[in-house]
mmCIF file as gemmi writes it, N, C-alpha and C atoms, coordinates in Angstrom:
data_model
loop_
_atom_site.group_PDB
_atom_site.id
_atom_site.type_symbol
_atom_site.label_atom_id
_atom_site.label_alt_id
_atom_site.label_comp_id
_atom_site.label_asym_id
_atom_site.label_entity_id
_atom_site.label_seq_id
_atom_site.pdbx_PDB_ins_code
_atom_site.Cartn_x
_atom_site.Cartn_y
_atom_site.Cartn_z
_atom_site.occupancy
_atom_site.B_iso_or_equiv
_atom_site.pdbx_formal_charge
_atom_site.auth_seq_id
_atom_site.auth_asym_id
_atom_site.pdbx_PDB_model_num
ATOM 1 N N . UNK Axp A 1 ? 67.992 95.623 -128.929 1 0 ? 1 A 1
ATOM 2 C CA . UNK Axp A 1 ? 68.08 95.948 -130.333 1 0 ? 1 A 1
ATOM 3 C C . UNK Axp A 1 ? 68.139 94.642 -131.125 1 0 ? 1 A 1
ATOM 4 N N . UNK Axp A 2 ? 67.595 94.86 -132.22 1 0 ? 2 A 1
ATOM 5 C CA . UNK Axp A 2 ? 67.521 93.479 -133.067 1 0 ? 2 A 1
ATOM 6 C C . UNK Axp A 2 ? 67.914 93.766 -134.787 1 0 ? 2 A 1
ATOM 7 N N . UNK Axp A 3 ? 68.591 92.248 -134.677 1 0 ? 3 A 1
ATOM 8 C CA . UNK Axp A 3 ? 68.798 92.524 -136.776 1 0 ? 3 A 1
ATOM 9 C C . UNK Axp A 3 ? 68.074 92.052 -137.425 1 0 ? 3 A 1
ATOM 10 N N . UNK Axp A 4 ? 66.967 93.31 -138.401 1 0 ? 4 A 1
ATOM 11 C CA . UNK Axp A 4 ? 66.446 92.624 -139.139 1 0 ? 4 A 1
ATOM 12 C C . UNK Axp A 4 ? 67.075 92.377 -140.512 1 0 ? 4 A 1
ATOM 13 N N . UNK Axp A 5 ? 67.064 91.214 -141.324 1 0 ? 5 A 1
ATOM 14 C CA . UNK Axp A 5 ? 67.624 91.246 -142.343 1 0 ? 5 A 1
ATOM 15 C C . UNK Axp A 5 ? 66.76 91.188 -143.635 1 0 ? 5 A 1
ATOM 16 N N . UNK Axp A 6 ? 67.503 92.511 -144.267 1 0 ? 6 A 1
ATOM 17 C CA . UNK Axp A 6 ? 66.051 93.226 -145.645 1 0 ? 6 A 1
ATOM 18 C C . UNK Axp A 6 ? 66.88 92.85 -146.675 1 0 ? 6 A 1
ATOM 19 N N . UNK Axp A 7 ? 66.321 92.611 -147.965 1 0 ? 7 A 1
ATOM 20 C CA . UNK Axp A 7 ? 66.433 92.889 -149.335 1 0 ? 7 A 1
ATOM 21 C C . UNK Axp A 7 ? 66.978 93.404 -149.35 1 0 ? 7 A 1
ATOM 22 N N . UNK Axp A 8 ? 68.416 93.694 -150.256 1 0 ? 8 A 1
ATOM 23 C CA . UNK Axp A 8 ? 69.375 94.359 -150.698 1 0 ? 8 A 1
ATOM 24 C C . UNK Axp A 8 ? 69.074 95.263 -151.847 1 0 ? 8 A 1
ATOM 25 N N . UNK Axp A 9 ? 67.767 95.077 -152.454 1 0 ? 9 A 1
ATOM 26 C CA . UNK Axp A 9 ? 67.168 95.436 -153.488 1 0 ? 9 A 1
ATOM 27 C C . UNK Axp A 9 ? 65.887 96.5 -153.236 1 0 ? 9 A 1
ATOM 28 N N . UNK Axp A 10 ? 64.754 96.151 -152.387 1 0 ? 10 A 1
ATOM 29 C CA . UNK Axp A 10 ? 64.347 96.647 -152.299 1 0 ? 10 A 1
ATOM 30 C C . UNK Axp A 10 ? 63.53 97.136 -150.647 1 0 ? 10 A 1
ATOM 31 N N . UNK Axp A 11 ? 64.424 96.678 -150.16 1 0 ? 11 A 1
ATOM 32 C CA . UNK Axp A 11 ? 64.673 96.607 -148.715 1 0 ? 11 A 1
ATOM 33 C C . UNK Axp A 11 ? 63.742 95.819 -148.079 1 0 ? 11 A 1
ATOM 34 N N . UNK Axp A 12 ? 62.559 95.154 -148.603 1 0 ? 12 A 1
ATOM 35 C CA . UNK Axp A 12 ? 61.614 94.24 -148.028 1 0 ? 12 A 1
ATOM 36 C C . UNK Axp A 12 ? 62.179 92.839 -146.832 1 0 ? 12 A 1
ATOM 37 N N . UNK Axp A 13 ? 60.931 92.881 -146.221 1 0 ? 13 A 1
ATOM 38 C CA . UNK Axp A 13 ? 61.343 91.931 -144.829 1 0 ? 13 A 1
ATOM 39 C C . UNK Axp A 13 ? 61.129 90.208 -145.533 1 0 ? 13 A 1
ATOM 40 N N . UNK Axp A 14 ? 60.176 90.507 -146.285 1 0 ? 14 A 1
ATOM 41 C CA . UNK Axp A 14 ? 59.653 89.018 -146.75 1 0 ? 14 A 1
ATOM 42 C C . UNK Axp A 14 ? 60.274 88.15 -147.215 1 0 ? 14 A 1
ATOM 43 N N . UNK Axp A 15 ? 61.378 87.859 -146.898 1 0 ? 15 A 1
ATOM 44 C CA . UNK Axp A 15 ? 62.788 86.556 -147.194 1 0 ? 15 A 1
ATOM 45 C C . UNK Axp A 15 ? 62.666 84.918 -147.428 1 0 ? 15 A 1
ATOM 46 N N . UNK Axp A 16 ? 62.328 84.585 -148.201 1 0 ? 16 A 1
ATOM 47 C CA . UNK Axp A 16 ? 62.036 83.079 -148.464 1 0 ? 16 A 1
ATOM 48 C C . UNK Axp A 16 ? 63.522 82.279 -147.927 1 0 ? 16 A 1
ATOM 49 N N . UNK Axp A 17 ? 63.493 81.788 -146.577 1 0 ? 17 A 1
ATOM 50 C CA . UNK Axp A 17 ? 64.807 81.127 -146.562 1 0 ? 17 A 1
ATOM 51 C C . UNK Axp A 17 ? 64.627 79.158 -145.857 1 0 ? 17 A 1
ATOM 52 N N . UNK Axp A 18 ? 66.167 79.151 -146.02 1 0 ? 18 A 1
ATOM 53 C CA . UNK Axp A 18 ? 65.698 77.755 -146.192 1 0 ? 18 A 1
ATOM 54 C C . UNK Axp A 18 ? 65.881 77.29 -144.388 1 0 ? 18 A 1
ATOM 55 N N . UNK Axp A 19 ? 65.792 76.295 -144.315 1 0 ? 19 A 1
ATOM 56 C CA . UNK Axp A 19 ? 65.528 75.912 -142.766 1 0 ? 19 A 1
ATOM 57 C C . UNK Axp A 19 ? 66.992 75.913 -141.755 1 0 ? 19 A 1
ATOM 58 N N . UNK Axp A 20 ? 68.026 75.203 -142.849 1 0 ? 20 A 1
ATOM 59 C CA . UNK Axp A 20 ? 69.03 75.699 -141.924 1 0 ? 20 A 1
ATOM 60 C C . UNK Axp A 20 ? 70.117 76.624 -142.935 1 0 ? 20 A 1
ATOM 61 N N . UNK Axp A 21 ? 70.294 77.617 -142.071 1 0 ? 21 A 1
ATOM 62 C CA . UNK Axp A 21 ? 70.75 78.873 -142.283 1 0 ? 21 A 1
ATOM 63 C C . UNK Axp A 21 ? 72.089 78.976 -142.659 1 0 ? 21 A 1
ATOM 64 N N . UNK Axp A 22 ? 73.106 79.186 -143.397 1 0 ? 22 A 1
ATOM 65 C CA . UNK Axp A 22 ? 74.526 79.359 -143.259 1 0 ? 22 A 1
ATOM 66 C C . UNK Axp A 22 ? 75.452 79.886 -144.626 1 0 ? 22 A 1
ATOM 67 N N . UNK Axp A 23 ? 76.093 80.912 -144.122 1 0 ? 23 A 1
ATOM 68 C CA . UNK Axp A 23 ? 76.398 82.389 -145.077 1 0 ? 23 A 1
ATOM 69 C C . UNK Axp A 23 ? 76.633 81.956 -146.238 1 0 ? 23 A 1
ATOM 70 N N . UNK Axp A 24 ? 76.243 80.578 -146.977 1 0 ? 24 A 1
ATOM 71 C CA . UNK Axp A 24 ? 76.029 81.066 -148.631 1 0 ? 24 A 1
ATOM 72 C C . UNK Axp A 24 ? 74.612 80.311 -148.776 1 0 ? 24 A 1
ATOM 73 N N . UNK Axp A 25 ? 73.984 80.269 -147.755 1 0 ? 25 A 1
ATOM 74 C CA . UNK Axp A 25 ? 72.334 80.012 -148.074 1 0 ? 25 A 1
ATOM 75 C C . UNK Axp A 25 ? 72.368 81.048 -148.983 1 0 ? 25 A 1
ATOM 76 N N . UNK Axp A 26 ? 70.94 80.102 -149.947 1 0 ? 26 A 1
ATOM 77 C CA . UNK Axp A 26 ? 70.481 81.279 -150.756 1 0 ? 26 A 1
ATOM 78 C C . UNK Axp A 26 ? 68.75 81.708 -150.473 1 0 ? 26 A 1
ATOM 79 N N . UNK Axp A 27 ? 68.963 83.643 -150.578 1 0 ? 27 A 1
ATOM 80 C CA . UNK Axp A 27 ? 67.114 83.571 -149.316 1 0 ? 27 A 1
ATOM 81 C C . UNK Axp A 27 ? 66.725 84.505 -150.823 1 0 ? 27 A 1
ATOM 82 N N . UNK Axp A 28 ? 65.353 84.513 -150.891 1 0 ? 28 A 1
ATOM 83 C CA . UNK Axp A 28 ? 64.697 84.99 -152.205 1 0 ? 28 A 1
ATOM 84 C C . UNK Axp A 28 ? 63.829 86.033 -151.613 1 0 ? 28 A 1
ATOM 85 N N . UNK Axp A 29 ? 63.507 87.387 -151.729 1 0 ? 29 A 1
ATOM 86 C CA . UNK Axp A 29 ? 62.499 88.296 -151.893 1 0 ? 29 A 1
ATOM 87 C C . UNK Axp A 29 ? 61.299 87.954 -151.992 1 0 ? 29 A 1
ATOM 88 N N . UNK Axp A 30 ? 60.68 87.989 -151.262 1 0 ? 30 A 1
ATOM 89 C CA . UNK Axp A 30 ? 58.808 87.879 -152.03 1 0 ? 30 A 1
ATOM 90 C C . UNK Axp A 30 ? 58.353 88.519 -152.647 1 0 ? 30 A 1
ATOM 91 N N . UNK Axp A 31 ? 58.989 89.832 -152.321 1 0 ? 31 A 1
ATOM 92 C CA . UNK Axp A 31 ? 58.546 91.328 -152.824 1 0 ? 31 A 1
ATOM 93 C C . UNK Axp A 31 ? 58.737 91.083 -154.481 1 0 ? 31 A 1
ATOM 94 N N . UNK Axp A 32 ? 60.415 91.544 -154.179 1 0 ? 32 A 1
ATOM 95 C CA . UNK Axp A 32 ? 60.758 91.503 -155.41 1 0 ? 32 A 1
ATOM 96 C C . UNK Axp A 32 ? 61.832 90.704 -156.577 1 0 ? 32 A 1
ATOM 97 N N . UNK Axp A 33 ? 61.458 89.094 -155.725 1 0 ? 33 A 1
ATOM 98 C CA . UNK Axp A 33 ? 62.209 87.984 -156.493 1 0 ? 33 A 1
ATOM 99 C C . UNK Axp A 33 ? 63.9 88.359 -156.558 1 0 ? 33 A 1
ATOM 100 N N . UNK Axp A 34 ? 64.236 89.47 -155.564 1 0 ? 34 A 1
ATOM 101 C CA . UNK Axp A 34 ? 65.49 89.086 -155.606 1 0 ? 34 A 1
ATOM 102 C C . UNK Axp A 34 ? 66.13 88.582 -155.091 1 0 ? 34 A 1
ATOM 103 N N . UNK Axp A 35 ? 67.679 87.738 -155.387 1 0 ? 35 A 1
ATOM 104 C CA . UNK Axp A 35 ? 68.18 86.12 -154.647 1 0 ? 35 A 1
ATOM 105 C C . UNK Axp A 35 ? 69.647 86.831 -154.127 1 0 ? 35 A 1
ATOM 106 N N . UNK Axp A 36 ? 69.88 86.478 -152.66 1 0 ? 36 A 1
ATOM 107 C CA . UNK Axp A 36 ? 70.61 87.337 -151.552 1 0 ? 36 A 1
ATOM 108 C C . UNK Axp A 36 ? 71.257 86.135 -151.176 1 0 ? 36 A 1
ATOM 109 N N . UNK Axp A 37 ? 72.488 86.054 -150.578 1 0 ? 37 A 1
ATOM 110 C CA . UNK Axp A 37 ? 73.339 85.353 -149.724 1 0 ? 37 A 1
ATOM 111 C C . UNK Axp A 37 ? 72.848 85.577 -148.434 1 0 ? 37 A 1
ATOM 112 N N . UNK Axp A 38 ? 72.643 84.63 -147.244 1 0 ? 38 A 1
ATOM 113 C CA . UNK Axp A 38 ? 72.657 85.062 -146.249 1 0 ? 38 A 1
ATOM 114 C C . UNK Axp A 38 ? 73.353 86.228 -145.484 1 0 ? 38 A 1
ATOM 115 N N . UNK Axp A 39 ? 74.945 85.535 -145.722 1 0 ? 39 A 1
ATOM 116 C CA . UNK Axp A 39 ? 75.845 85.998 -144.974 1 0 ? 39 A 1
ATOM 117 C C . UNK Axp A 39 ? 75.979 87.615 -145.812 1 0 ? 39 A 1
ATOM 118 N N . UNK Axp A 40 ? 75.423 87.601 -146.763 1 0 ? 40 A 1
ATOM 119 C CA . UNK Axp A 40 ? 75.894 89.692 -147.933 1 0 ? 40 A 1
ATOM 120 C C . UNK Axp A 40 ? 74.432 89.99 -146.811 1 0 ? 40 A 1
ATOM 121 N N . UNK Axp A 41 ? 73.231 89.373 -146.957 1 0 ? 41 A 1
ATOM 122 C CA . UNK Axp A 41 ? 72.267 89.966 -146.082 1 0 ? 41 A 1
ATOM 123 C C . UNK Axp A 41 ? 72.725 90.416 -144.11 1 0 ? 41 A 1
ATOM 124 N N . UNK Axp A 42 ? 73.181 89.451 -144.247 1 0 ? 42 A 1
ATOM 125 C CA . UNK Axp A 42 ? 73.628 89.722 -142.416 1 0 ? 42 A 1
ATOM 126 C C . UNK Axp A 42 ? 74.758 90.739 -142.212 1 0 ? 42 A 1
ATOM 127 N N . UNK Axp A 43 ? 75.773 90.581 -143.421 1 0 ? 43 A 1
ATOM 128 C CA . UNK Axp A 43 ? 76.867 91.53 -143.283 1 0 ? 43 A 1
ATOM 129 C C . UNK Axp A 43 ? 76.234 93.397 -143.273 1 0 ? 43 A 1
ATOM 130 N N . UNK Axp A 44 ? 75.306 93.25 -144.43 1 0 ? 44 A 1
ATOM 131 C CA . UNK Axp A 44 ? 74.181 94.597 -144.835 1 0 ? 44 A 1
ATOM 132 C C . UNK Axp A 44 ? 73.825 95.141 -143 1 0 ? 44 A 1
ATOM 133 N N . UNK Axp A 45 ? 73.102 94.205 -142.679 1 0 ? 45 A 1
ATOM 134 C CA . UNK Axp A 45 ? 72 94.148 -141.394 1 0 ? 45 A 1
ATOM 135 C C . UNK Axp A 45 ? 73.216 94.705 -140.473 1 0 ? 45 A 1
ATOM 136 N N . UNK Axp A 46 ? 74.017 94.142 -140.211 1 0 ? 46 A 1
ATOM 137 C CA . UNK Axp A 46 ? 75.66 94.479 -139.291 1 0 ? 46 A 1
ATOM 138 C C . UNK Axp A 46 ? 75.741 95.957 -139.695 1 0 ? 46 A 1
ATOM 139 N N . UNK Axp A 47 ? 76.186 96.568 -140.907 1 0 ? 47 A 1
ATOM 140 C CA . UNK Axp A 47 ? 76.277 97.659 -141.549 1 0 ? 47 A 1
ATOM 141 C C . UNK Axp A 47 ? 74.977 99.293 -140.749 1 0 ? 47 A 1
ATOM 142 N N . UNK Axp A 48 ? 74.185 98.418 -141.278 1 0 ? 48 A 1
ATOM 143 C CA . UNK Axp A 48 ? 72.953 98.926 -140.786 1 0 ? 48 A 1
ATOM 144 C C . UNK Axp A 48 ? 72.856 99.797 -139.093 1 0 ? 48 A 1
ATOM 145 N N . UNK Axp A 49 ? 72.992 98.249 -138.371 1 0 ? 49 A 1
ATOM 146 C CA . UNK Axp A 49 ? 72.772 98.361 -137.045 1 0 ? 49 A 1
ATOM 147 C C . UNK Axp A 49 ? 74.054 99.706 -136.655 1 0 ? 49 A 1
ATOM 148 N N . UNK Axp A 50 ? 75.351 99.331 -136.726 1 0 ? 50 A 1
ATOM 149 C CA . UNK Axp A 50 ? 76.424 100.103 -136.768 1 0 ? 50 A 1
ATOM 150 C C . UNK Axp A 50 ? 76.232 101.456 -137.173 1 0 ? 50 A 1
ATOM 151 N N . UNK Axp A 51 ? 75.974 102.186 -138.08 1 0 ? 51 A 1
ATOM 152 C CA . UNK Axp A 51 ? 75.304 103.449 -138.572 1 0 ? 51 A 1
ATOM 153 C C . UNK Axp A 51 ? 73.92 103.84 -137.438 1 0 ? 51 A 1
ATOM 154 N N . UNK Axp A 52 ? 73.496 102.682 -137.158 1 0 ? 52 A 1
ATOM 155 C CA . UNK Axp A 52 ? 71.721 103.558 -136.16 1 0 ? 52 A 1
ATOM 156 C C . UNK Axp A 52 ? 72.591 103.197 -134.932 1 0 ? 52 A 1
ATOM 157 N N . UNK Axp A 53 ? 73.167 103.152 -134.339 1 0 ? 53 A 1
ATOM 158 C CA . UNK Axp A 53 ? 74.378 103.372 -133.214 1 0 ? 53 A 1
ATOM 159 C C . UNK Axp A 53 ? 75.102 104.587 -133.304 1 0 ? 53 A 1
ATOM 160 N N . UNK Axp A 54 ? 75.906 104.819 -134.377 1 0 ? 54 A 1
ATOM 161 C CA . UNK Axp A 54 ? 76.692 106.038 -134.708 1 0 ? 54 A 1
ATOM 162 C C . UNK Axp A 54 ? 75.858 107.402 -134.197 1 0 ? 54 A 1
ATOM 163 N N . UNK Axp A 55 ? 74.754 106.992 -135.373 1 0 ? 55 A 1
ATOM 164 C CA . UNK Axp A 55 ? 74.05 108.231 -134.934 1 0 ? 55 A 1
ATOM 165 C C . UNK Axp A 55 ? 73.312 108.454 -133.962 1 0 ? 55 A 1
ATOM 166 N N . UNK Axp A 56 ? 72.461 106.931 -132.994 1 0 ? 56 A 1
ATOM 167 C CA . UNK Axp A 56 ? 72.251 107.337 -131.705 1 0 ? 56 A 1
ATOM 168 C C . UNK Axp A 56 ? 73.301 108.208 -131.305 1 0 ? 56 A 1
ATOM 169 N N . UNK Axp A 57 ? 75.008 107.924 -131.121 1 0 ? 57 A 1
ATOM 170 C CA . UNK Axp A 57 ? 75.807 108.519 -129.965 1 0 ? 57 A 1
ATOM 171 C C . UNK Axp A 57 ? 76.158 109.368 -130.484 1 0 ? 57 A 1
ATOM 172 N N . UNK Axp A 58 ? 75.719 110.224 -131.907 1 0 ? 58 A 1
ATOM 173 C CA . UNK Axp A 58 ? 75.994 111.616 -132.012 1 0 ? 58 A 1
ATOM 174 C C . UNK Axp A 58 ? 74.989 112.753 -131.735 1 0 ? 58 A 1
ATOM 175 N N . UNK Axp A 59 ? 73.751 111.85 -131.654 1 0 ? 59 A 1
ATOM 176 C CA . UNK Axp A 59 ? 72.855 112.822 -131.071 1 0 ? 59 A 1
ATOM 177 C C . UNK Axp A 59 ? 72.59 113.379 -129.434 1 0 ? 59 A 1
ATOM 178 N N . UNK Axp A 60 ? 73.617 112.138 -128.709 1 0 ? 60 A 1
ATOM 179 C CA . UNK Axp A 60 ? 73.621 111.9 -127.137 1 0 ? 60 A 1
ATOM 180 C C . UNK Axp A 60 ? 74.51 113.007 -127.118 1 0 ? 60 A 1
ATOM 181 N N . UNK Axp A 61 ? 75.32 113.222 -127.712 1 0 ? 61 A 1
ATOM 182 C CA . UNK Axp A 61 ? 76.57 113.99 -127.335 1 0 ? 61 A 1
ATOM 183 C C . UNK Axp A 61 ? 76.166 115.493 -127.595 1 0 ? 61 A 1
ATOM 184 N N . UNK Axp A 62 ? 75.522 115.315 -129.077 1 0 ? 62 A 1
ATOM 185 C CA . UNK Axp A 62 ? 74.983 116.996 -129.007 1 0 ? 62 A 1
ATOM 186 C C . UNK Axp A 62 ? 73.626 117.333 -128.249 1 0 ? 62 A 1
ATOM 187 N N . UNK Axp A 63 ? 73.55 116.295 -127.569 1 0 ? 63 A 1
ATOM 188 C CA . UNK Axp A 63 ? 72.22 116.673 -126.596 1 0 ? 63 A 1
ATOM 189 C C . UNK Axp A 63 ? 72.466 116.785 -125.325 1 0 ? 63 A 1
């Protein structure tokens, strides 16, 4: 399993970031020019992953 980290805005992959990485980098949208913290993007992506887990193991259980 992997984290991708999207736009907080408009969920796009296309992240303008800078070379070295660290939670108050600032990464920009291509999509839609909006400007994200790394670390609010990775915390999101964490969020994310956690919920498509949940519900993998609620569907294991009612299956």
């Amino acid at each position: 399993m992997s984290v991708t980290l999207r736009c907080l805005k408009c969920d796009g992959q296309d992240l303008v970031k800078p070379v070295r990485l660290h939670r108050k980098s600032i990464l920009t949208c291509r999509t839609c020019n909006a400007i994200a913290l790394y670390g609010d993007l990775l915390e999101a992506s964490g969020r994310r992953l956690m919920a498509d887990l949940q519900e993998q193991l609620a569907s294991m259980r009612a299956g």
